[in-house]
C-alpha angles and dihedrals in degrees: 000000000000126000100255085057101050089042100054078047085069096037102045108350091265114156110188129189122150125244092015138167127222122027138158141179127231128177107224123175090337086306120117112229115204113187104185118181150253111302120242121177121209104255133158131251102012100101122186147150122203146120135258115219108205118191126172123202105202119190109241122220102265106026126302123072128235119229125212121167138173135183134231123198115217142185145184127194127204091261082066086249107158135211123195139152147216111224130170119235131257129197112264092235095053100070090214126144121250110252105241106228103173146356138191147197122213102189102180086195097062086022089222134146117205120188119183123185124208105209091066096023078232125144136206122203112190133166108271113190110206118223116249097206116058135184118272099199104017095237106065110141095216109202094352124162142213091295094065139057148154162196158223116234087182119233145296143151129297128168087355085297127103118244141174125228126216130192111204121165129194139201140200150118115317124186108320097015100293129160111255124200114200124189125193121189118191150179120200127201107212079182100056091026090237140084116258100204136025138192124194125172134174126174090226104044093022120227132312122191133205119214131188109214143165087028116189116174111209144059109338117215102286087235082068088071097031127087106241111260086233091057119086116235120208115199096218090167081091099058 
């Protein structure tokens, strides 16, 4: 995560990646919550398929926290194409599954973005621009300043794949001027070019965590990457 992100964590619970899978929007105390996912860029041969469970932990007036989660599945082929989804939250208790809103395909060999709702089985195709210059540890606090630092918590194995973890805290104004700390745990796959896992805990909104799950390295199924024949596709790249 980069220090603009982690900051607007502190300011107004944003959590920004691009591109990025899994987000949702909650309203919480006339504050609008944007949980947005684990970043994965669109690189080449480093196929993969999983799932991200996302939970949040927020603080409940009084004392006690309510828990809410959702899953996104996401995939990766070796052209570097990416899938990722937009679901709504459900409480953990419920068992419910997560309504799917939206999902979209990044392919960087067309440079194209397609986003498809489901609500409307309509589809968007605009120009993506893939960055040139990615991340090489997946915490790098890239121009950050004297309110934010961080450090390393060495290696070890997750999901039979090595991975390094960072600490890096945050801080900045919450509502009514107050000091926010933000702290920000994660695990990053060299390998995978993503983190696995992320931590991410503030005393005003309480704590949300990213986990990589269900992870199968290889080819995905190729509709996983394909626009569904039933779904209307507009070209917007003209306009």
């Amino acid at each position: 995560m980069r220090a603009s992100a982690l900051l607007a964590f502190s300011l107004c619970f944003t959590f920004t990646a691009s591109p990025v899978l899994g987000q949702s929007s909650e309203s919480v105390g006339g504050v609008r919550a944007h949980i947005e996912g684990i970043e994965i860029p669109p690189v080449a041969n480093a196929p993969f398929t999983a799932k991200v469970v996302v939970t949040w932990r927020e603080p409940l007036v009084g004392g006690g926290t309510s828990s809410r989660t959702y899953y996104t599945q996401i995939a990766r082929d070796s052209q570097g194409r990416v899938r990722r989804e937009t679901r709504g939250f459900v409480p953990v208790s419920s068992g419910a599954e997560p309504p799917l809103r939206t999902f979209s395909i990044l392919d960087p060999v067309s440079k194209t973005r397609t986003v498809c709702t489901t609500a409307t089985m309509n589809c968007a195709t605009s120009p993506f621009q893939p960055r040139l210059n990615l991340a090489t540890d997946g915490g790098t606090l890239s121009g950050s300043g004297s309110n934010a630092s961080q450090e390393s918590l060495g290696q070890q194995t997750m999901l039979n794949l090595p991975v390094r973890g960072t600490r890096e805290t945050v801080s900045g104004l919450a509502t009514g001027n107050r000091l926010a700390i933000t702290q920000i745990v994660s695990w990053y796959s060299p390998d995978l070019h993503i983190n696995l896992s992320v931590d991410r805990s503030n005393q005003e909104m309480g704590e949300v965590t990213l986990k990589v799950t269900q992870l199968v390295q290889g080819e995905p199924d190729p509709s996983l990457l394909t626009v569904p024949a039933d779904y209307r596709t507009i070209d917007d790249r003209s306009h």
